[in-house]
N, C-alpha and C positions, 0 to 999 in steps of 0.2 A: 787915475792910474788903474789899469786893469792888472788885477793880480790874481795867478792861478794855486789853487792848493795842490798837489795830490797825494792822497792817503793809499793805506791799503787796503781799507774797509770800512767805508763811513760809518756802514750800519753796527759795527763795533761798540760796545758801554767800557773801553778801555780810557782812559786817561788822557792818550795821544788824543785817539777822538772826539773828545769831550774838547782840549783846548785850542785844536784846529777852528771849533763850533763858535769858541770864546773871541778869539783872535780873527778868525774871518767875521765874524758880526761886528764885531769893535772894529773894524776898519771898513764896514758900509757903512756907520753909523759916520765916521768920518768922512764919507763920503766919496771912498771910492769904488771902484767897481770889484768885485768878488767872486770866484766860483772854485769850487772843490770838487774834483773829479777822482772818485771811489774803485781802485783798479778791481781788486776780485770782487766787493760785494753790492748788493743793492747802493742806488743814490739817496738814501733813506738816514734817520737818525733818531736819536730818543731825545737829544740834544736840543736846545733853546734854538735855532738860526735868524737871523733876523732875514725877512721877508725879502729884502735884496739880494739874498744870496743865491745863486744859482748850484744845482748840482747836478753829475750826470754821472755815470757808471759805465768802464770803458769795458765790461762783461768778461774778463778774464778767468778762469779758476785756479781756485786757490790749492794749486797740486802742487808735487817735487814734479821735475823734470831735467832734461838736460840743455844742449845747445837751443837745440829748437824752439824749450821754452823760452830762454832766453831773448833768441833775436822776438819771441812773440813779446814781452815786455818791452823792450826795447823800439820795438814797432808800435807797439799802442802807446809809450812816452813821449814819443814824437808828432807821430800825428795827431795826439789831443793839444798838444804844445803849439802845433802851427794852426788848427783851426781854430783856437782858443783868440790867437793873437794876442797874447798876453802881453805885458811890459817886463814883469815879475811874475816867475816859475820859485814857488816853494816846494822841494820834495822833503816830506813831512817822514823821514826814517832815512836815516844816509846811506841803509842798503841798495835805494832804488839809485844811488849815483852808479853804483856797478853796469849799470846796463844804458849809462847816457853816454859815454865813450866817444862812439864810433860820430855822435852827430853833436853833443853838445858846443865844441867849438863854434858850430858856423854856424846857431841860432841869432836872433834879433834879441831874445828876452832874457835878462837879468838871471842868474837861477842861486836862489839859495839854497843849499841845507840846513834841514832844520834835525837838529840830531835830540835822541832823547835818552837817551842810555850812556851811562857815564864812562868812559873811556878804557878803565879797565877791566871790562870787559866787551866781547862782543855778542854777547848775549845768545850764545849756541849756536852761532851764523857765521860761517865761514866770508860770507857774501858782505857783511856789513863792514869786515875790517878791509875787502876789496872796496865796497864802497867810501869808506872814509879817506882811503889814499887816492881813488878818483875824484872825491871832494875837494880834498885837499888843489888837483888841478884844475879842475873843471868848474864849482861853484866863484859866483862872485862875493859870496859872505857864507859863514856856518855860524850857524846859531846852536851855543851850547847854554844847558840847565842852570851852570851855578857856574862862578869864578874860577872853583877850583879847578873845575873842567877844560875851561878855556884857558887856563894857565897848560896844564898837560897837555892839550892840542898845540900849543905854540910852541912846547920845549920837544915831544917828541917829532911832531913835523916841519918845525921853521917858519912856522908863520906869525905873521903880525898880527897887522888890520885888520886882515881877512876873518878873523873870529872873533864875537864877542859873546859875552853873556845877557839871555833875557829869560828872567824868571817864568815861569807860567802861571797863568793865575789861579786866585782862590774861587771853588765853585761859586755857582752863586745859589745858595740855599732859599728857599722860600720862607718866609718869616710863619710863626706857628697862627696856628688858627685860635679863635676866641676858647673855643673848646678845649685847645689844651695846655696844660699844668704846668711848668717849666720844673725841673727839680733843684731844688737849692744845693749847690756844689760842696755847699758847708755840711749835707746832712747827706748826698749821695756815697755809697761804699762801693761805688764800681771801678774796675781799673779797666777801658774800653782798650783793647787792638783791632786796627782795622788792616785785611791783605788776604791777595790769594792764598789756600794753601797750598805754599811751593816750600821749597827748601831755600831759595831766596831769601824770605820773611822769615825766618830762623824763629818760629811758634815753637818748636821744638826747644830752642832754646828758654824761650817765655814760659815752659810751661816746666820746666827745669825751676826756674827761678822761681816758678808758683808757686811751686812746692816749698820753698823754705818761708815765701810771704804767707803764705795760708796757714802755717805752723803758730805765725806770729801776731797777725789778724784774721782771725775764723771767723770773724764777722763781715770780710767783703770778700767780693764777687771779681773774676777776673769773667769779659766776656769779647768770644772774639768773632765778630765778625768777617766773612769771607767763604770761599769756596776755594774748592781746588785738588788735584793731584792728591795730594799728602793729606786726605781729609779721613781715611781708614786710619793711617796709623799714628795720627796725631789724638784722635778720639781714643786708640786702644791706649797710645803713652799715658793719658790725661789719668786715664782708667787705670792703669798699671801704678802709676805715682797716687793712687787714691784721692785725685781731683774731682772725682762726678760731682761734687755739695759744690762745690767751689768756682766752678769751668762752665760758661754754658758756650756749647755752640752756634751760636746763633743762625748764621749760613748766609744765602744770597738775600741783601734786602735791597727794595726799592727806597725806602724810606731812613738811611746811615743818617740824616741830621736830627732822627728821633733818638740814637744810641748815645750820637755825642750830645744831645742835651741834658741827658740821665747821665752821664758819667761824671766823674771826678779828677780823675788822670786818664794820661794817654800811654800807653807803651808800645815802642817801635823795637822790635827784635832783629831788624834785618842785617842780611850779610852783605848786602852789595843794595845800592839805588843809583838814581839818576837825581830827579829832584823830587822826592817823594810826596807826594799829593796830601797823602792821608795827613802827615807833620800840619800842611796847609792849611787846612781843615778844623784838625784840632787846635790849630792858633785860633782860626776863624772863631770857634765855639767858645774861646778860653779854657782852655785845658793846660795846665801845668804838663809838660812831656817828657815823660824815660826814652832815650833811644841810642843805640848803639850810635859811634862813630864810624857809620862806616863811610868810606869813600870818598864819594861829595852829598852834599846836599844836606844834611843833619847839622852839622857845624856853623855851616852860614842863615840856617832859619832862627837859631836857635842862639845864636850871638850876641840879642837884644838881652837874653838872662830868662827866657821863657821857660827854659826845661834844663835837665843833665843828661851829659851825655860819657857812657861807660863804652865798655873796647868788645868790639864783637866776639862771638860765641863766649863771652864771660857769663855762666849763670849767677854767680856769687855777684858778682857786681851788678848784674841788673836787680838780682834780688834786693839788696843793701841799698841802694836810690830807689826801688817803689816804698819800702820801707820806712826811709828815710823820709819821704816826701808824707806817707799816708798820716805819719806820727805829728807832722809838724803841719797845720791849717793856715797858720800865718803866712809860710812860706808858699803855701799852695795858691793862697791870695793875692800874692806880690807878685806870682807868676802870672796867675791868670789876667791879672791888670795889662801885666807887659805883651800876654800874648795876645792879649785883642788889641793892643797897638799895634804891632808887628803885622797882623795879619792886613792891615791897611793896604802895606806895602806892597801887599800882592794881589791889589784890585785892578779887577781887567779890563778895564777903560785906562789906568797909569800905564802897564804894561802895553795895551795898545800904542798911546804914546811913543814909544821905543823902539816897538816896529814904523811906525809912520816913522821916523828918523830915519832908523836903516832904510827903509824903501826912499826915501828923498835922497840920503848919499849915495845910493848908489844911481839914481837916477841922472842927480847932478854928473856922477862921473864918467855916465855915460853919455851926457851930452857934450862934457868936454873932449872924449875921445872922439865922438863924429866932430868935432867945429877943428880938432888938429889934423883930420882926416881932408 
């Protein structure tokens, strides 16, 4: 089966891109045909590919504009769609359904949306809640993050079948070299966050709540990982709440499965997810995990008994679970055990599996539709 991606920037180190890389290579590996087409940015990746995979870059920029951008999007969807000849069109952000309208009906190839951002929001895009109501007509499946998601797709738009959930997978980390040390979790004092800094990831909040853990264990280390926006006045808050002993900022790393090996817990502060990577992750590693309940995606990672989960922007409560967790080692054990089970479940060869399914059903029903034709 030939099946086409298209993103919006291969050359991207975002999440999307990353599990586009996962899920197209898991499905050459099964053997079918595969290629990803990068609308604004290079055909490039930082990303694992496996060597069947094809890419090309259909040279757009990545500007505001008006109509005219528009039909130009709309025009390069199309025409990488027909000379692709695909069987299966995945568009990889449900904003690009906004501009398939005018042509999606009368295609040959299957098109799914593959959406990554949880429902109750549309993430500063006026365009993506356009695209998600042209999803709604125009895709033959939408693939949503977590359950909970795909429950909310079907009560606010009426649909069934048409939407299921497929987890994304967990990265795949490179195992450590002879060289280095692993740190025993029973004797590490670090509580790791990993995320942009945005006002999404609610650091702000975490570091709220640092402040009453630091009061109570002056002997560990919150350390947080990420870049972003809000990196001035998260530094100044740290500094203001007299965290500098306490807070290190770490910043952009290449190397995030060095952090999570030195750590001991995890803390997720955020206000809104889709399916959070980072939670993945720190299953991956074994990390007992703090993290707000927000939206979707925390609830159902964390269902096996891996981590706690407290009510967004609560500092007292995030404080009161690191706290609670850092006091008690047994419990921190019983977690970690559960979380490297857990994280199984989100290996990218299983998850491939699931797409190969979807792509069979919809394949089958497409043959049924031409044999009644």
């Amino acid at each position: 089966m030939k099946i086409l991606f298209i993103v919006g920037n291969l050359s991207s180190d975002g999440g999307t891109e990353r599990v586009t890389c996962e899920i197209g290579s898991g499905l050459v590996r099964a053997g079918h045909d595969v290629a990803i087409a990068s609308l604004f940015g290079p055909a490039t990746t930082s990303f694992h590919l496996e060597s069947g995979v094809t890419t090309s870059a259909l040279g757009l920029k990545e500007a505001q504009g008006g109509a005219r951008r528009s039909l130009g999007i709309s025009s390069a969807l199309l025409s990488k769609i027909r000379s692709q000849q695909a069987d299966v069109v995945v568009l990889v952000d449900s904003v690009l359904f906004a501009f398939c309208a005018p042509w999606a009906p009368f295609i040959r190839a299957r098109m799914i949306c593959w959406e990554h951002f949880n429902l109750s929001t549309n993430h500063g895009s006026r365009l993506r809640s356009i695209g998600r109501s042209a999803a709604v007509r125009l895709a033959d499946s939408i693939v949503v993050l977590t359950e909970r998601d795909a429950v909310a797709w079907q009560e606010r738009y009426r649909i069934g079948n048409k939407v299921q959930a497929i987890w994304n997978p967990v990265p795949r980390f490179a195992l450590p070299g002879p060289d280095v040390t692993a740190t025993d979790p029973g004797t590490s004092r670090v509580v790791l966050a990993v995320g942009r800094l945005t006002e999404q990831k609610g650091f702000d909040v975490l570091l709220r709540a640092w402040a009453i853990v630091a009061r109570q264990h002056p002997d560990w280390q919150l350390r947080i990982v990420g870049w972003g926006e809000d990196e001035a006045s998260l530094k100044a808050q740290a500094k203001t709440l007299g965290l500098n002993d306490s807070v290190v900022f770490v910043g952009r790393t290449s190397a995030v499965e060095v952090e999570y090996r030195q750590a001991a817990l995890f803390a997720m502060s955020s206000r809104w997810e889709g399916l959070p990577m980072t939670l993945l992750e720190a299953q991956f590693f074994g990390l007992p995990v703090i993290s707000t309940d927000c939206e979707t995606g925390p609830a159902e990672i964390l269902a096996c008994g891996s981590g706690v989960l407290v009510k967004v922007d609560d500092a007292e409560a995030l404080a009161h679970a690191v706290s609670e967790l850092i006091g008690n080692p047994d419990q921190r054990d019983a977690m970690s055990a559960l979380a490297r089970e857990n994280a199984a479940r989100y290996d990218a060869d299983t998850l491939c599996t699931q797409w190969r399914e979807l792509l069979t059903r919809l394949s089958s029903a497409k043959d049924a539709a031409l044999n009644v034709r």
